[in-house]
C-alpha positions as CSV (number, residue, x, y, z in Angstrom):
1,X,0.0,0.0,0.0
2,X,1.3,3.8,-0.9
3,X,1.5,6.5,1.2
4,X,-1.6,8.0,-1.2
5,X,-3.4,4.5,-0.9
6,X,-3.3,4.5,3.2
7,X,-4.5,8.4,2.8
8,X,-7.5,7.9,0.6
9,X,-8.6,4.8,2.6
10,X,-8.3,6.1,5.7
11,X,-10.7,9.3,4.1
12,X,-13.0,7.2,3.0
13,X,-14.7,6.5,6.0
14,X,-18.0,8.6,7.1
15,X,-16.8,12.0,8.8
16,X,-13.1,11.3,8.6
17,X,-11.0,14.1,8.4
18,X,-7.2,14.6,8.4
19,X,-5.1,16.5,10.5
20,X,-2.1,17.6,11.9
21,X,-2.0,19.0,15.7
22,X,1.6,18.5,16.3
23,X,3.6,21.3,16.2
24,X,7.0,19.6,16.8
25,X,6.0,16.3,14.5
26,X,4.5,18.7,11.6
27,X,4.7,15.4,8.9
28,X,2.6,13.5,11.6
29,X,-1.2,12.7,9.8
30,X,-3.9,12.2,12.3
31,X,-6.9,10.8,10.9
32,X,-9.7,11.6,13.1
33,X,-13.6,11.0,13.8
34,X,-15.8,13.2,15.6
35,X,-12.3,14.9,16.8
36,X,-11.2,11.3,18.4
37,X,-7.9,10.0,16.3
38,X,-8.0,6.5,14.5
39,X,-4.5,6.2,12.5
40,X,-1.7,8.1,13.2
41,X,1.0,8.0,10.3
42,X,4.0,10.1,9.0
43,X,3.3,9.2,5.2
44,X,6.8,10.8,4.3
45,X,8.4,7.9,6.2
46,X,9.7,4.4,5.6
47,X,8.8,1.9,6.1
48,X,5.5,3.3,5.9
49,X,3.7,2.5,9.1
50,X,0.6,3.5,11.3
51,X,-1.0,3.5,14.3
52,X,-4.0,2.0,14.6
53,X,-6.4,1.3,17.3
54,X,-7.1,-2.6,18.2
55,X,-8.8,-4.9,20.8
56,X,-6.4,-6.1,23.2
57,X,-6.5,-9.6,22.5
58,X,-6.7,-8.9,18.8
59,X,-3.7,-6.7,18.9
60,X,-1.6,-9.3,20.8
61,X,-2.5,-12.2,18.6
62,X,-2.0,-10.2,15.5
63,X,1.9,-8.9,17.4
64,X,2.6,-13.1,17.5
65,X,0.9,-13.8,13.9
66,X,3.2,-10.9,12.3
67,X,6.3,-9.9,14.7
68,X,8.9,-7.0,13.2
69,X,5.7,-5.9,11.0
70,X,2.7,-5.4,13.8
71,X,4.2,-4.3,17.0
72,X,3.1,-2.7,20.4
73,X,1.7,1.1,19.6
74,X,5.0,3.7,18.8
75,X,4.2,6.4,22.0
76,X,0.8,5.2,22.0
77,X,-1.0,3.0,24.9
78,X,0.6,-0.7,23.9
79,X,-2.6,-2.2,25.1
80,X,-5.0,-1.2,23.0
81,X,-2.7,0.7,19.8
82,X,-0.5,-0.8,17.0
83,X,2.2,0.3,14.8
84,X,2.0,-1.6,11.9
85,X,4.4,-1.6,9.2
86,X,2.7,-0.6,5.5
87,X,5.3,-1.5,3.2
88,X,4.2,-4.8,1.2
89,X,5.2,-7.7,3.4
90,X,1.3,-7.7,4.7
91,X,-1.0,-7.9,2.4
92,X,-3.4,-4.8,1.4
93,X,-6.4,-6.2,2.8
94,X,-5.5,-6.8,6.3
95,X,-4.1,-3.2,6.2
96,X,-7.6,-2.0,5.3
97,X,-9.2,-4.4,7.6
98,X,-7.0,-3.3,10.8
99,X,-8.0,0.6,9.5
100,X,-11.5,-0.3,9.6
101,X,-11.5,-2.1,12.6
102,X,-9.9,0.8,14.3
103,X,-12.3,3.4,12.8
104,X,-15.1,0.6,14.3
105,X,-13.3,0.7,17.6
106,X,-13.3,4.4,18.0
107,X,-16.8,5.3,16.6
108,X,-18.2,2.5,19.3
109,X,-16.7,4.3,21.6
110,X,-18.5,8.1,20.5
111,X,-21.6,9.1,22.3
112,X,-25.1,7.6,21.0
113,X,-26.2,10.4,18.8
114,X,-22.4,10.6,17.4
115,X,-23.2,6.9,16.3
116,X,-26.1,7.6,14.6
117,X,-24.9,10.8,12.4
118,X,-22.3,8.1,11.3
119,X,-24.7,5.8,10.3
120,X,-23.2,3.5,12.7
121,X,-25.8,2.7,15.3
């Protein structure tokens, strides 16, 4: 997956906006929902990665099923964040799925009437 790929999928979700808060990591894309962040990536970088949001016991199995290329969150809460490396070795599909999961995660987590601007109930 590009750089452009990861950007356009990650905007393709309902609401999804891009942004970039930090003022001392100014390459640093957050992709946000209803202000709460989703994937955090420096798309100038490589290997390509992101941080994405996960289900603890997902984000451990998937750490032991991929090690080097899905690893504890980079400055993010290693419970519940990944960093996974976007560079070719995983294939395109369970990148998207991992985005969408952690788009799912967070909008589950948004207030009721959040939910149901997004369609998501």
């Amino acid at each position: 997956m590009t750089p452009e790929q990861l950007r356009s999928f990650c905007l393709s979700f309902n609401a999804a906006v891009e942004e970039f808060p930090f003022s001392s990591f100014r390459e640093l894309s957050v992709f946000k929902v209803e202000g709460k962040a989703f994937a955090l990536t420096s798309l100038e970088a490589r290997p390509l990665t992101v941080n994405l949001k996960c289900d603890p016991e997902d984000a451990l199995r998937l750490r032991g099923e991929h090690p080097g290329l899905i690893v504890p969150g980079w400055h993010m809460n290693k419970r519940h964040w990944n960093t996974v490396t976007v560079d070719g070795e995983l294939p395109d599909l369970l990148v998207q799925e991992l985005v969408e999961d952690s788009y799912d995660l967070v909008v589950a987590g948004l207030p009721r009437t959040a939910r149901l601007r997004l369609d998501r109930p």
